[in-house]
DOGUFI-441563 format. One record per residue (C-alpha): z, x, y; residue number from 1. Coordinates in Angstrom, 1 decimal, always signed. Example, Ala and Ser with C-alpha at 12.3 -4.5 7.8 and 13.67 -1.06 7.14 Angstrom:
BEGIN
+--------+--------+--------+-----+
|      Z |      X |      Y | num |
+--------+--------+--------+-----+
|   +7.8 |  +12.3 |   -4.5 |   1 |
|   +7.1 |  +13.7 |   -1.1 |   2 |
+--------+--------+--------+-----+
END
This chain:
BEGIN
+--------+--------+--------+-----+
|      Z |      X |      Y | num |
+--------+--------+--------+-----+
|  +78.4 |  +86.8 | +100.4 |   1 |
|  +80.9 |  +90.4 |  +99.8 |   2 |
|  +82.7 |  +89.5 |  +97.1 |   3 |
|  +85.3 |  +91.4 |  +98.5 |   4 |
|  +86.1 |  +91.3 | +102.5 |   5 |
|  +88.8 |  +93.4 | +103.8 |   6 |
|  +89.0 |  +92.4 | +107.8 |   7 |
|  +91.2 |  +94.1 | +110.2 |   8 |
|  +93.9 |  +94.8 | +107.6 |   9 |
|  +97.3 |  +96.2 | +108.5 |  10 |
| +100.3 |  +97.8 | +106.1 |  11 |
| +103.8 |  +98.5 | +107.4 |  12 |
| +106.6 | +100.2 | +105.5 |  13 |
| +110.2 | +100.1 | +105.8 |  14 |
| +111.5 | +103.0 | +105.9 |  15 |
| +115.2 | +104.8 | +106.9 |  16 |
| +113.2 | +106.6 | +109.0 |  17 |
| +111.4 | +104.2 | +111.2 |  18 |
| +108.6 | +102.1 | +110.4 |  19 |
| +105.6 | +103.5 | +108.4 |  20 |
| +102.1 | +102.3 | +109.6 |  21 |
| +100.2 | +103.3 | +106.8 |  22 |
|  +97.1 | +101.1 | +107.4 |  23 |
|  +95.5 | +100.4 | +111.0 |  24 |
|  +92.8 |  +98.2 | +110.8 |  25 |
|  +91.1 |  +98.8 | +108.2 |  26 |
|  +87.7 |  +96.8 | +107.5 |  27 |
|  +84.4 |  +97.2 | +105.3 |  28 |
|  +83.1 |  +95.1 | +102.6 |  29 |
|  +81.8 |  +95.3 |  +99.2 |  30 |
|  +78.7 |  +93.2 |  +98.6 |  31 |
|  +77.9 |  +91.7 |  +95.2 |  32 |
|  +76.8 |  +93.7 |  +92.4 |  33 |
|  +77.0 |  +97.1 |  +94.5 |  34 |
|  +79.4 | +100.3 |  +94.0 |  35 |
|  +81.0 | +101.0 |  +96.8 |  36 |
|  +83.4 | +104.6 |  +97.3 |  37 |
|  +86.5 | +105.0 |  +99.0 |  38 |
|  +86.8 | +109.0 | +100.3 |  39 |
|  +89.5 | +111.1 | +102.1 |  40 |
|  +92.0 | +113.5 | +101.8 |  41 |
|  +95.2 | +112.7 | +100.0 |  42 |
|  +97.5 | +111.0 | +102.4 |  43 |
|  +94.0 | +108.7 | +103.9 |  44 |
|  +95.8 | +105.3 | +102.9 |  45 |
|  +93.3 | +104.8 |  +99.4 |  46 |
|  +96.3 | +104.0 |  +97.2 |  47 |
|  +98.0 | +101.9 |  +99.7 |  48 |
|  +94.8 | +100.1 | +100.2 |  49 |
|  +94.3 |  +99.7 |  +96.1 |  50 |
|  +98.3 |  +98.0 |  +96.3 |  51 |
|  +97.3 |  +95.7 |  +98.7 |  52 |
|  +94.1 |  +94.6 |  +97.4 |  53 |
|  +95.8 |  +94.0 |  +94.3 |  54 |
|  +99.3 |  +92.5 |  +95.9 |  55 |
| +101.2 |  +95.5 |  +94.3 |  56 |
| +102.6 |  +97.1 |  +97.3 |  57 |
| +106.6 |  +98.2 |  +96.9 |  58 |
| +109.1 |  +95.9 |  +98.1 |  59 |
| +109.7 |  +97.8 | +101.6 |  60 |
| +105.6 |  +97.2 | +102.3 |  61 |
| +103.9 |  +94.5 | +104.0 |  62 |
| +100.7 |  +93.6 | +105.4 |  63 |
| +101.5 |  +93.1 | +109.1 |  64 |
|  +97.7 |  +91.9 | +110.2 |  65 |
|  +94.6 |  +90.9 | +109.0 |  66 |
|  +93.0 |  +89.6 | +105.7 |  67 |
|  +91.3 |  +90.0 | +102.2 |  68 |
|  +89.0 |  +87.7 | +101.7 |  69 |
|  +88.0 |  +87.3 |  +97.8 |  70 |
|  +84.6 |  +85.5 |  +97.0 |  71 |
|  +84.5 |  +84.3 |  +99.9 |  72 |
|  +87.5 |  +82.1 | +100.1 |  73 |
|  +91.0 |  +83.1 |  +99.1 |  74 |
|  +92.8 |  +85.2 | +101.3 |  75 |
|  +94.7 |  +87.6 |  +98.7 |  76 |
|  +97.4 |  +88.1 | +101.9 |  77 |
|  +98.1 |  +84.3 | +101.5 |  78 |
|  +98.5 |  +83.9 |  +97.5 |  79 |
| +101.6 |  +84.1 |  +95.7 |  80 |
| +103.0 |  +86.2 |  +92.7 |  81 |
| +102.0 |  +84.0 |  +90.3 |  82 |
|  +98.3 |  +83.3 |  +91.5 |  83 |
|  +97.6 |  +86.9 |  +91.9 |  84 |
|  +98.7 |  +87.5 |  +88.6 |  85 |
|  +96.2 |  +85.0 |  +87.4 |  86 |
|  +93.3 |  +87.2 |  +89.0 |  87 |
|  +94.3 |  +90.7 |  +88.1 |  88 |
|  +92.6 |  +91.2 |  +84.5 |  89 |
|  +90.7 |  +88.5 |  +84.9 |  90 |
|  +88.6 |  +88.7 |  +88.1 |  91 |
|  +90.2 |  +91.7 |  +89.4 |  92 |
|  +90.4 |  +94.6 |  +86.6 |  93 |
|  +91.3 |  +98.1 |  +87.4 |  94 |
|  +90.8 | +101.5 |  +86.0 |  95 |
|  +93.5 | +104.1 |  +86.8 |  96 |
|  +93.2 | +107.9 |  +87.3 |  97 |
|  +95.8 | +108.4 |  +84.1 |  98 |
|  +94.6 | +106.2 |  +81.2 |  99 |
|  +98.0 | +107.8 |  +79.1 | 100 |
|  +99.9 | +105.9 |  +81.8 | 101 |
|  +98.0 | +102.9 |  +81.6 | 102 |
|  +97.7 | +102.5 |  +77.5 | 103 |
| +101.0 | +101.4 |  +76.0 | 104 |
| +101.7 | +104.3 |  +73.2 | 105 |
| +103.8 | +101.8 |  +71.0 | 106 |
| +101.2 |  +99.5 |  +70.4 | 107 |
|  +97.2 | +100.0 |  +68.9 | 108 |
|  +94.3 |  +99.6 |  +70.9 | 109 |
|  +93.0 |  +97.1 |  +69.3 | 110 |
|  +96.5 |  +95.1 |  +69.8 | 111 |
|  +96.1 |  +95.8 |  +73.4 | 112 |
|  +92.5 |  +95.0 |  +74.0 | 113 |
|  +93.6 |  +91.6 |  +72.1 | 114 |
|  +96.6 |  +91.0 |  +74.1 | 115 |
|  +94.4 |  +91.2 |  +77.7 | 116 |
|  +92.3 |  +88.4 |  +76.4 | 117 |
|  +95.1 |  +85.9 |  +76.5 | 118 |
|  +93.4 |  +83.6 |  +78.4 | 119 |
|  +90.3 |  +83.4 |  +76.6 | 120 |
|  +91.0 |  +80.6 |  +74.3 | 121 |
|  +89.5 |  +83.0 |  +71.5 | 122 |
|  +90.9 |  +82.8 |  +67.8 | 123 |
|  +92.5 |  +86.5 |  +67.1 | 124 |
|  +89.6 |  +87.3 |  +64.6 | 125 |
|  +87.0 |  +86.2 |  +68.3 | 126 |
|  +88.9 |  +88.3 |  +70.0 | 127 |
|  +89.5 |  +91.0 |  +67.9 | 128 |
|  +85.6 |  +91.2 |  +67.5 | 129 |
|  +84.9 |  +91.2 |  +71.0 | 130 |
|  +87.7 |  +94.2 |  +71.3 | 131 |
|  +85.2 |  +96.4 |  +68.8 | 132 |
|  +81.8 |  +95.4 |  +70.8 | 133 |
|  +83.5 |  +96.7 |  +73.9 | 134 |
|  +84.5 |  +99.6 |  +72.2 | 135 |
|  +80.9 | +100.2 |  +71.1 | 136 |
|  +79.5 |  +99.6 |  +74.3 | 137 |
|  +81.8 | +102.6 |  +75.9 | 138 |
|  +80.5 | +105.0 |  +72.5 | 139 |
|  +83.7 | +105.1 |  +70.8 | 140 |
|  +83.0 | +106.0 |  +67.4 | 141 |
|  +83.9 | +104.2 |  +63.9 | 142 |
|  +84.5 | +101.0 |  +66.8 | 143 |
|  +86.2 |  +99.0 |  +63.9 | 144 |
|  +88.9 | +101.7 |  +62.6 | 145 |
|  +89.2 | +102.8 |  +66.3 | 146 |
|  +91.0 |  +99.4 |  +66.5 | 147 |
|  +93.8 | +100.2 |  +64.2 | 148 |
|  +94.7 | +103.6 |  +66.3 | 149 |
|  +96.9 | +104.5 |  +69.0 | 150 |
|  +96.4 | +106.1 |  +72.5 | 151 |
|  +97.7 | +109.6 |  +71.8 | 152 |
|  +95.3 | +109.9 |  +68.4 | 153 |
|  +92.2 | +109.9 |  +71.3 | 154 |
|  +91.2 | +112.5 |  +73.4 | 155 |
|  +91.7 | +112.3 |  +77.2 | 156 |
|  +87.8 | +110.9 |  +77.9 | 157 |
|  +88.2 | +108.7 |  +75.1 | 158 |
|  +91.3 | +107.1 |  +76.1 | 159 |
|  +89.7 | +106.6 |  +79.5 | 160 |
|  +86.7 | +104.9 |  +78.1 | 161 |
|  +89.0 | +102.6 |  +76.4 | 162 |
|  +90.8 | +101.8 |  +79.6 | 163 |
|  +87.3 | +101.1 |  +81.0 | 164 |
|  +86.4 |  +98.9 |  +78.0 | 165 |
|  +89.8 |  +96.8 |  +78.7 | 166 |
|  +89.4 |  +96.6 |  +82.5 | 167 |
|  +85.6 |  +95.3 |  +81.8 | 168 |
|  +86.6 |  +92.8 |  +78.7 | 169 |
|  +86.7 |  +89.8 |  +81.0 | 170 |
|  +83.5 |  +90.5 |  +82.8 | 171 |
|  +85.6 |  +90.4 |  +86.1 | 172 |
|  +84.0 |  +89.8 |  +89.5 | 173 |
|  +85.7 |  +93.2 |  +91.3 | 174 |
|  +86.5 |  +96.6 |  +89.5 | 175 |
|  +88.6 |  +98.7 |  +91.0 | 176 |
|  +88.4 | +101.9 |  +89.5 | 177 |
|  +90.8 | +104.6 |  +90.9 | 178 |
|  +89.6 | +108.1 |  +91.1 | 179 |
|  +89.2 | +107.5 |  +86.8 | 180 |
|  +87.0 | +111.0 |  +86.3 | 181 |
|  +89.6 | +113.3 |  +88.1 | 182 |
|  +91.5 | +114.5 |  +85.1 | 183 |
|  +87.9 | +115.1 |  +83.4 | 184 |
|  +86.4 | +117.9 |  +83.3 | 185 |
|  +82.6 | +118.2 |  +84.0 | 186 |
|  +81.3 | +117.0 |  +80.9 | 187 |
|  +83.3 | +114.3 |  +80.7 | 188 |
|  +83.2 | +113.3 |  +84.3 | 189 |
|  +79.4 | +112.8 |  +84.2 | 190 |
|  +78.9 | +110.8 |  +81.2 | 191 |
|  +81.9 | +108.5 |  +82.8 | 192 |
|  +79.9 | +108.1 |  +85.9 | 193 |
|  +76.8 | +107.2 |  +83.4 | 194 |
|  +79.1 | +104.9 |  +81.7 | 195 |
|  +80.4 | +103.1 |  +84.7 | 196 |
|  +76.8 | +102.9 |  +86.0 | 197 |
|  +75.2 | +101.3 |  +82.8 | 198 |
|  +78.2 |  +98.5 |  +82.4 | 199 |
|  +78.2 |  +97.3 |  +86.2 | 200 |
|  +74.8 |  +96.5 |  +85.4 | 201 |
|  +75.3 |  +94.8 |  +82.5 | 202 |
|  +78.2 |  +93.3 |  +83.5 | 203 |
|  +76.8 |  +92.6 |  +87.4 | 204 |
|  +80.2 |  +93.2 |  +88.8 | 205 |
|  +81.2 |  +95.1 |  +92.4 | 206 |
|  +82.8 |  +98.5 |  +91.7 | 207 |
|  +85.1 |  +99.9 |  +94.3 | 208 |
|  +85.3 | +103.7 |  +93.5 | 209 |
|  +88.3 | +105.2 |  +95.0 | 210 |
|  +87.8 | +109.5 |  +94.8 | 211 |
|  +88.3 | +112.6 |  +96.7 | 212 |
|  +85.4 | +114.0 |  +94.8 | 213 |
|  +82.1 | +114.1 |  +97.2 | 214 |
|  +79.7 | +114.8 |  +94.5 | 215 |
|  +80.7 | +111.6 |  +92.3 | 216 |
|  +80.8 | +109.6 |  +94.7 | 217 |
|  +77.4 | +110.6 |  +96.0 | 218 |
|  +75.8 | +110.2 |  +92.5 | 219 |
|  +77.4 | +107.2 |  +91.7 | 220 |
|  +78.0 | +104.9 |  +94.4 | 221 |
|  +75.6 | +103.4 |  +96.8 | 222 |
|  +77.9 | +102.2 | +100.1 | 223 |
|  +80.5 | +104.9 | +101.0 | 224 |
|  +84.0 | +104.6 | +102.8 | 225 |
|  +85.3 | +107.6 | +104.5 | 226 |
|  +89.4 | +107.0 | +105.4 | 227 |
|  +91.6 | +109.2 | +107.4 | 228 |
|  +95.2 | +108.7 | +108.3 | 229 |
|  +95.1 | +105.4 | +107.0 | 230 |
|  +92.5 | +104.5 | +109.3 | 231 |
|  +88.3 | +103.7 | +108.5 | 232 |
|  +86.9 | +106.5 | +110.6 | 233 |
|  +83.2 | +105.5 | +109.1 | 234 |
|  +81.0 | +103.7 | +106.8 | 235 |
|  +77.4 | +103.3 | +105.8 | 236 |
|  +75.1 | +104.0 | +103.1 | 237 |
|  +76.2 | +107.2 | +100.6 | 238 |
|  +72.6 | +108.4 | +101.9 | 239 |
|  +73.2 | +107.5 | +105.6 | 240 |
|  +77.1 | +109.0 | +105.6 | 241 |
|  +76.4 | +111.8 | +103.6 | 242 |
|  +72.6 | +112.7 | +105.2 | 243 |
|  +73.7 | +111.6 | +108.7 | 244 |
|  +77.8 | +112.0 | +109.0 | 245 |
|  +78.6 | +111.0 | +112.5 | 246 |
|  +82.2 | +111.5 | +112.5 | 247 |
|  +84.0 | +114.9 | +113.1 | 248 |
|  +86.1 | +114.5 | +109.8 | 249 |
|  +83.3 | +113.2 | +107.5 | 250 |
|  +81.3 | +116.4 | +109.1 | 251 |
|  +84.4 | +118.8 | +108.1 | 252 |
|  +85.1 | +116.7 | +105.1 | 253 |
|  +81.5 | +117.7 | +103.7 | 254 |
|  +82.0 | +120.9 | +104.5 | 255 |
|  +85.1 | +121.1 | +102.5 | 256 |
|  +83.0 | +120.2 |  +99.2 | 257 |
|  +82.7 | +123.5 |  +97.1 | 258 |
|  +79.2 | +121.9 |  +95.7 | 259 |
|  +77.8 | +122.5 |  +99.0 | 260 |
|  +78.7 | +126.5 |  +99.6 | 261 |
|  +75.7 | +128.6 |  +99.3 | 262 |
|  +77.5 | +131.9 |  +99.2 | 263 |
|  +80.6 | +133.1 |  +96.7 | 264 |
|  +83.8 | +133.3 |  +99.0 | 265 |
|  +87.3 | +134.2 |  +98.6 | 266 |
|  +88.3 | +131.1 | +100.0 | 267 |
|  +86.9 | +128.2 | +100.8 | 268 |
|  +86.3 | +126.0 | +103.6 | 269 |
|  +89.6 | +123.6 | +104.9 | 270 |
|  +90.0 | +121.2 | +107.9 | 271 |
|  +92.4 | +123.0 | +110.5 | 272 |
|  +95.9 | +121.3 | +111.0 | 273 |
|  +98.0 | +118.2 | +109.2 | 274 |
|  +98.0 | +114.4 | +109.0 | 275 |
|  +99.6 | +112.9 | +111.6 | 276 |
| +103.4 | +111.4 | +111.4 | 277 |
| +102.5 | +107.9 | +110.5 | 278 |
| +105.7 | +106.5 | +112.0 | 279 |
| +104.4 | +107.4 | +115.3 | 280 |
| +100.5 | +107.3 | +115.5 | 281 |
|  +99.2 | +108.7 | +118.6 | 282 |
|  +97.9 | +107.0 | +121.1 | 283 |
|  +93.8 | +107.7 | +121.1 | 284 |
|  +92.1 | +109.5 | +118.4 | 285 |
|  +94.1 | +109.7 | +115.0 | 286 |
|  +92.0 | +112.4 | +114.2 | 287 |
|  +92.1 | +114.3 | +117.8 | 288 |
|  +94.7 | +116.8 | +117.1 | 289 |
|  +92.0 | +118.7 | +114.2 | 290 |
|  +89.2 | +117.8 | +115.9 | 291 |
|  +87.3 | +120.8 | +117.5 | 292 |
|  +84.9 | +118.2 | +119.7 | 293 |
|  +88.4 | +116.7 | +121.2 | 294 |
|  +87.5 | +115.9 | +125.6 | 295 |
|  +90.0 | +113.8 | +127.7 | 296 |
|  +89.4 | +110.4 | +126.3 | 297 |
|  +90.3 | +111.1 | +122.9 | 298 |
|  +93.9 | +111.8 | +123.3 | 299 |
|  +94.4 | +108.2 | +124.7 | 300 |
|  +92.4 | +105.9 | +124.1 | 301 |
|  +91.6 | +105.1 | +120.7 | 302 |
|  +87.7 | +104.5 | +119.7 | 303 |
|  +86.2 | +101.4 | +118.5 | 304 |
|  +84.1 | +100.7 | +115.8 | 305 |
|  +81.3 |  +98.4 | +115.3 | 306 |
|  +82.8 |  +95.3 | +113.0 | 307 |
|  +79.2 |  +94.8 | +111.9 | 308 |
|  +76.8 |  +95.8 | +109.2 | 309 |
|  +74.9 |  +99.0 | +109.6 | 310 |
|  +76.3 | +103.0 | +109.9 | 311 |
|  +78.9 | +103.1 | +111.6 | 312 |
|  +81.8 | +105.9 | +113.3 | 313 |
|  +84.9 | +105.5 | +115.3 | 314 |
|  +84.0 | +108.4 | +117.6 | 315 |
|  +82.9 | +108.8 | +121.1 | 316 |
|  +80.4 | +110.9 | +119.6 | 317 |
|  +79.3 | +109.1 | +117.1 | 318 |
|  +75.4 | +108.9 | +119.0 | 319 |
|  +75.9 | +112.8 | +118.8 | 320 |
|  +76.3 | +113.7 | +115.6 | 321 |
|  +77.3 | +117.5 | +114.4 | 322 |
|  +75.0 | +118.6 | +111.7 | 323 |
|  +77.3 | +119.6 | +108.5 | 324 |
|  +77.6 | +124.0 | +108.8 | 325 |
|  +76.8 | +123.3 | +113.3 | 326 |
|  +80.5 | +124.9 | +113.4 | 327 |
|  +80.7 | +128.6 | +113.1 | 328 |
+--------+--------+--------+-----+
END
């Protein structure tokens, strides 16, 4: 059983301007004790889908169709403000891309990593000891006196490691963690992806990995997501997708990845034309418009997708695939 089922989901915004349909039926899952990765360009729907998940979406948002299935059971579409609040930190945790904006700067870490353990029934000496074996188990040095400092006294990893420690300190069922190595650098970003790998082991929780970043997603996740225009355009295995792309923008999306350029260049690779005007989606294809192996068909009717397990596309072509570099 996924401990996380997203089915058909849909997300509307009201807008001055006309309704936004920033979802369109979205689906994948993310099976138990697995990392799964979330990839497109900015403006693919990932943070919309992270609001929804988590029942965070602004006021002028809604989520027109389809469901969210949790364990198995609880539709997160059908619970209220108070019951989602009951999950998030507990069986839902997330890591964000900013931990700065995430750590309050007024209060310690060890005050913090105490105050998210509220419902633990711990004494504040039981929980202040857990707080410092988290800390330990993320490397932060001195893990004791760490305690007694504030955000802005750590470095940029560190703080992130501490937001990790925090998200993790309930052993929750689902991590989301969203795009939390971008404002790494290189260093940094690989002993995070180390770190993320070692606790969801330990732990034995479901990671959903939201990044632009092609190379971290292929070293650390092991089901991959690829999202365009707020749409899933294809799924599978990181090896299947990434091996094997069978959709036009997953082909142009890997070519976009400087890791994968054999030759210096002045500039590099980028997919021709613009996201379409979500307010008025057209009627085939949502990626027709950039897509080089457009024919009739494409601009209107829209493709379907297999709703089952497996490697999938939402292409015509998807029995065709282009071999990544087949373009000039």
């Amino acid at each position: 059983m996924p401990v996380l089922s997203v089915t058909g989901l849909n997300v509307r915004f009201s807008t001055e301007d006309g309704s936004v349909h920033a979802l369109k039926d979205v689906s994948f899952d993310v099976p138990e004790r697995r990392i799964v990765g979330v990839v497109g360009e900015s403006g693919c729907g990932k943070s919309t889908l992270i609001n929804a998940i988590l029942g965070l979406l602004a006021k002028n948002g809604e989520v027109s169709k389809g469901s969210i299935l949790f364990q198995g059971d609880r539709d997160l579409t059908k619970l209220g403000a108070t019951e989602m609040r009951a999950l998030r930190g507990e069986e839902i945790a997330t890591v964000f891309q900013d931990p700065m904006g995430a750590l309050n700067p007024v209060f310690s870490v060890g005050q913090q990593m105490v105050n998210v353990q509220y419902r633990s029934g711990l004494s504040k000496a039981e929980k202040r000891k857990r707080a410092s074996e988290m800390l330990k188990q993320v490397r932060i040095p001195d893990a004791e006196a760490a305690l007694s400092r504030y955000p802005y006294e750590f470095s940029g990893g560190m703080t992130q490691r501490i937001a990790i420690a925090m998200a993790l300190m309930m052993e929750p069922a689902l991590l989301i963690a969203d795009e939390p190595t971008t404002a790494l650098d290189a260093t940094l970003e690989v002993a995070t992806i180390e770190l993320l790998q070692e606790l969801q082991v330990k732990i034995g929780c479901s990671v959903l990995f939201i990044s632009h970043h092609l190379g971290v997603v292929a070293e650390l996740c092991e089901d991959v997501v690829v999202m365009y225009a707020g749409e899933v355009v294809e799924r599978g295995t990181v090896r299947q997708v990434f091996n094997d792309p069978r959709h036009p923008y997953t082909v142009r999306l890997l070519e976009c990845d400087p890791a994968r350029q054999k030759k210096r260049m002045r500039h590099l690779p980028t997919i021709p034309g613009e996201i379409p005007d979500l307010r008025a989606r057209p009627e085939g294809c949502i990626f027709a418009p950039r897509c080089h192996r457009r024919f009739g068909a494409c601009a209107n009717t829209p493709p379907d997708m297999e709703t089952g397990t497996g490697h999938v596309a939402r292409c015509f072509l998807a029995d065709q695939p282009e071999p990544v570099g087949a373009q000039g």
